[in-house]
Backbone bond lengths (Angstrom), bond angles and torsions (degrees), N, CA, C in turn:
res aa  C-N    CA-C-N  psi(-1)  N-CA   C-N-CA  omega(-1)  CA-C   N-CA-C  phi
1 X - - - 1.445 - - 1.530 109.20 -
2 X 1.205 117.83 126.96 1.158 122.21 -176.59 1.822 119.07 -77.45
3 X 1.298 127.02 146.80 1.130 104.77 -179.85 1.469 105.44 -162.17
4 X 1.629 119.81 157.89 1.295 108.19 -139.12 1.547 68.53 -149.90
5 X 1.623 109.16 143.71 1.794 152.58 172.57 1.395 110.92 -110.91
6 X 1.253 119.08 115.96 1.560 128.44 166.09 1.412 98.94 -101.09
7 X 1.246 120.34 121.18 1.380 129.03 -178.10 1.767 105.95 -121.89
8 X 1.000 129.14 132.01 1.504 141.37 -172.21 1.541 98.06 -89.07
9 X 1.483 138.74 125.35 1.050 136.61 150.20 1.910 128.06 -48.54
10 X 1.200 110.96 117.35 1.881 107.62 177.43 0.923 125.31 -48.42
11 X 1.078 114.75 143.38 1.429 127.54 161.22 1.315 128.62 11.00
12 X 1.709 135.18 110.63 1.440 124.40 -161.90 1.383 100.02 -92.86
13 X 1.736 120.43 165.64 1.127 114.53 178.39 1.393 106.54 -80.67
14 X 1.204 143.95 -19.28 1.252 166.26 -144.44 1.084 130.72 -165.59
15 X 1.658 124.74 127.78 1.120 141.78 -169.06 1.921 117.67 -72.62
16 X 1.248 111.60 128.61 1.246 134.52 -146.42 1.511 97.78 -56.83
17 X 1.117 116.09 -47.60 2.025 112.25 168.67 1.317 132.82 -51.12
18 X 2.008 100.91 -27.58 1.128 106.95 -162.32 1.832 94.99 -94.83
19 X 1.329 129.75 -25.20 1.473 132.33 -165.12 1.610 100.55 -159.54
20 X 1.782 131.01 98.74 0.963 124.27 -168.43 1.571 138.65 -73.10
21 X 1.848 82.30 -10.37 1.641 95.04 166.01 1.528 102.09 -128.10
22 X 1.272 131.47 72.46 1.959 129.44 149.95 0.942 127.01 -48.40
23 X 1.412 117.49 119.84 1.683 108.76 162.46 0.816 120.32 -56.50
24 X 1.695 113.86 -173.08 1.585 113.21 169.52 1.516 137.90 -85.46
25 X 1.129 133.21 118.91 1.365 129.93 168.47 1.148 125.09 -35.79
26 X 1.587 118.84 160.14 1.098 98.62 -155.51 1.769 112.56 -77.48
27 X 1.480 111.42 -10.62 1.097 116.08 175.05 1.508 100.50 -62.46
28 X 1.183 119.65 -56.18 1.936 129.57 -164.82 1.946 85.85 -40.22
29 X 1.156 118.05 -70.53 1.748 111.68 -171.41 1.593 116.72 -59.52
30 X 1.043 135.15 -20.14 1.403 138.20 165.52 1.780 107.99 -66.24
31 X 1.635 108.78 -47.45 1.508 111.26 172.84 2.434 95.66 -59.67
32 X 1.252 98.42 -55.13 1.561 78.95 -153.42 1.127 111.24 -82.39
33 X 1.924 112.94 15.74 1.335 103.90 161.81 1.614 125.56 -80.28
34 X 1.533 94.97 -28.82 1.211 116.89 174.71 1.299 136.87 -54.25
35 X 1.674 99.24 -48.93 1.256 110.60 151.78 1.298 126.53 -53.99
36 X 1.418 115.50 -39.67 1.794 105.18 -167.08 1.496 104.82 -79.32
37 X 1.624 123.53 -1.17 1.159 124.33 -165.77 1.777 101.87 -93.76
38 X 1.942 110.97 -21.22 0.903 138.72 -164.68 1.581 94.77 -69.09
39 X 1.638 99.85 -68.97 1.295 106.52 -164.44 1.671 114.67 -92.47
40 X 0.939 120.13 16.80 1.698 132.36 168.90 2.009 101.19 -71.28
41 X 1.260 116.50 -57.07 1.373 88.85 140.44 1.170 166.64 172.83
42 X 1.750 93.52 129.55 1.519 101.84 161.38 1.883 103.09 -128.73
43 X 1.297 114.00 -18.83 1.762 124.61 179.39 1.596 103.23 -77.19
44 X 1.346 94.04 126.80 1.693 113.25 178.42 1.947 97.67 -43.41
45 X 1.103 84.25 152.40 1.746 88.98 170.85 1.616 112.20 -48.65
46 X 1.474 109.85 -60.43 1.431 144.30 -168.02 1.124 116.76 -67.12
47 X 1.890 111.13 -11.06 1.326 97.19 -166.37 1.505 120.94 -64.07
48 X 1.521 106.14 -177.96 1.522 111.82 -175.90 1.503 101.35 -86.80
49 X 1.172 114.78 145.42 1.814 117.25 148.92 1.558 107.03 -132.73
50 X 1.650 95.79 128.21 1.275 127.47 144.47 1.170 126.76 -72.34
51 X 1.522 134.58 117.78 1.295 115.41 174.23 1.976 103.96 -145.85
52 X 1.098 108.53 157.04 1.777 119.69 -175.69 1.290 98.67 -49.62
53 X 1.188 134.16 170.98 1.716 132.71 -162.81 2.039 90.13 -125.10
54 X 1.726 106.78 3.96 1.426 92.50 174.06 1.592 112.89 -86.59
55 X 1.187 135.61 156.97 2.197 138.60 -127.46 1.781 65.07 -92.20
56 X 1.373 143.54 -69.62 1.419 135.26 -163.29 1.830 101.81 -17.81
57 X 1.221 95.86 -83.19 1.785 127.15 -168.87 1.521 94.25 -43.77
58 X 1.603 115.11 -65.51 1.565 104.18 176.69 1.175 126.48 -77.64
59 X 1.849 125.40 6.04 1.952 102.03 160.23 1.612 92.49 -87.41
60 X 1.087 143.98 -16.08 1.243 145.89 -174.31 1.666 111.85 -69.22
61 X 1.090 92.54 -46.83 2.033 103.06 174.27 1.687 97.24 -66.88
């Protein structure tokens, strides 16, 4: 069965007017560590990730 995770990227360091692609704060990496610690397991080892090519979405992936 196939099955698919929508995961929200953390917390940016910076507000979207002021810098249109921000990384994450340091809170944003504590959330997507958390998460990956979340979903490590129930997500196949192997699975695939898709993620937005903006630096937020990919320190989060």
């Amino acid at each position: 069965m196939t099955q698919i995770w929508l995961v929200r990227h953390g917390e940016a360091a910076a507000s979207w007017e002021k810098d249109p692609d921000p990384g994450l704060s340091a809170l944003g990496r504590e959330q997507a560590e958390r998460t990956a610690l979340m979903l490590s397991d129930v997500v196949p080892e192997h699975a695939r990730v898709v993620s937005s090519p903006l630096l937020r979405a990919q320190q989060t992936a």
